[in-house]
C-alpha positions, 0 to 999 in steps of 0.5 A: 500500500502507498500514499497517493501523491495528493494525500498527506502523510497520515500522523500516526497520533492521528490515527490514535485519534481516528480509532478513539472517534472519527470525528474527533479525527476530522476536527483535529486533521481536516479543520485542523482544530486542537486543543491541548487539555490537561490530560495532553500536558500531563502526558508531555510531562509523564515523557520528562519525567520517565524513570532514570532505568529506562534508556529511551531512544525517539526516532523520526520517521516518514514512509510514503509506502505506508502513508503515515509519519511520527515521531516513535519512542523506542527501546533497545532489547538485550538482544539488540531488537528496537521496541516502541514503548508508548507512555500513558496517563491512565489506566489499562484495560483489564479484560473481564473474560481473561482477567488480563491488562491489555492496551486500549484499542486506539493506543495498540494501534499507536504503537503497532503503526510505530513498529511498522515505521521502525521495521521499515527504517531498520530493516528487520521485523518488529513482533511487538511494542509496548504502552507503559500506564502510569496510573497502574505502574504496569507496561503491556505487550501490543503483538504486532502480528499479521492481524494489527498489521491489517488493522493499521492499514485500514486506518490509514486507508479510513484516514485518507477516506474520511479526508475526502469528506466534504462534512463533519462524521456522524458524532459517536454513538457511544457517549461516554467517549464525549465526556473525556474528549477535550474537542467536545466544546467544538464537536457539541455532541449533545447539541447534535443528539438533541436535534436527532431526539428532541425528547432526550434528556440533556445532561445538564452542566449547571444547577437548575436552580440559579436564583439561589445564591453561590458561596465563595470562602476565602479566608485561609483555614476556613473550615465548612460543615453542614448542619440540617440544611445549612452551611456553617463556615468556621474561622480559626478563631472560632468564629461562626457563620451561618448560610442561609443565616439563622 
């Protein structure tokens, strides 16, 4: 498979984004709208802040054979073989039916894109990488068999499909994605829901009620309690205020 002359080269954090949600794919590589949230600056600095026994080497690669560009993270093994290790904020995924961690579906096929950019510059075949899980402290093993490597490829083909498109993918029908997605603000996926069911229910970001008053405690040390149904914000000194006032 190759690249067409008018396509770009795919970024494989591209395809990372495509396996999570199209159209969070769409917004990022076609509207070239991103957003660097918490979680993204998190990540950079879990990358600075590696433990000192891992000896981390970063290529980067482009093939116009596969249609995809990167910048890979890698480690060498005791025999020599080049592995791609790929650092993550969260948690890992445990299969319910095996009782094992596996990596997220987007994040093997990351890694497993990295692998075939590094076989294709060394010249020797790469059977594996490797996603490293900081909230779990645990490392799990991507195979990069024939099976990842035929889905790599149909995302780098989806990629250059959904390229063509002349509007926005359908948003995902699986909301909760919506809820952890920093492009949400712009996606407006709940606004879209809305006019596909006008009887939805909408999850609703503020209170109800806003003739009631807000709160804001700013005195250092302050300590705030509830008593029946109201609040009591204490001082240091011992001093007491009641809200709504008794």
């Amino acid at each position: 498979m190759s690249a067409a002359a008018d396509q770009p080269l795919t970024r494989i954090m591209a395809l990372h984004a495509l396996e999570y949600c199209e159209r969070l794919f769409f917004l990022e590589e076609v509207e070239e709208i991103r957003f660097a949230d918490q979680a993204v600056y998190d990540g950079r600095r879990l990358h600075e802040e590696m433990p000192e026994y891992i000896e981390l080497t970063n290529f980067t690669l482009e093939s116009p054979t596969l249609g995809i560009r990167g910048k890979v993270d890698c480690i060498r093994s005791v025999d020599g073989n080049w592995i791609p290790y790929e650092y993550k904020k969260g948690h890992a995924k445990k299969s319910s039916s095996r009782g094992i961690y596996e990596a997220w579906p987007s994040d093997e096929i990351q890694v497993a894109a990295y692998a075939m950019l590094l076989e294709e510059h060394f010249g020797q075949r790469i059977p594996e990488g490797k996603v490293y899980y900081a909230s779990d402290h645990r490392t799990v093993s991507v195979p990069v068999d024939e099976q990842m490597r035929s889905r790599v490829r149909q995302a780098i083909s989806r990629a250059e499909a959904l390229r063509a498109l002349t509007e926005r993918p359908h948003i995902t029908t699986n909301e909760r994605l919506c809820a952890r997605c920093s492009l949400a603000p712009v996606c407006l996926p709940e606004e879209e829901r809305l006019l596909d069911s006008p009887k939805r229910e909408v999850i609703r970001l503020f209170p109800e009620d806003r003739e009631k008053l807000d709160l804001h405690v700013a005195s250092h040390g302050a300590y705030i309690r509830r008593s029946g149904l109201s609040l009591v914000v204490e001082q240091r000194d011992g001093e007491k205020e009641v809200f709504p006032s008794e």
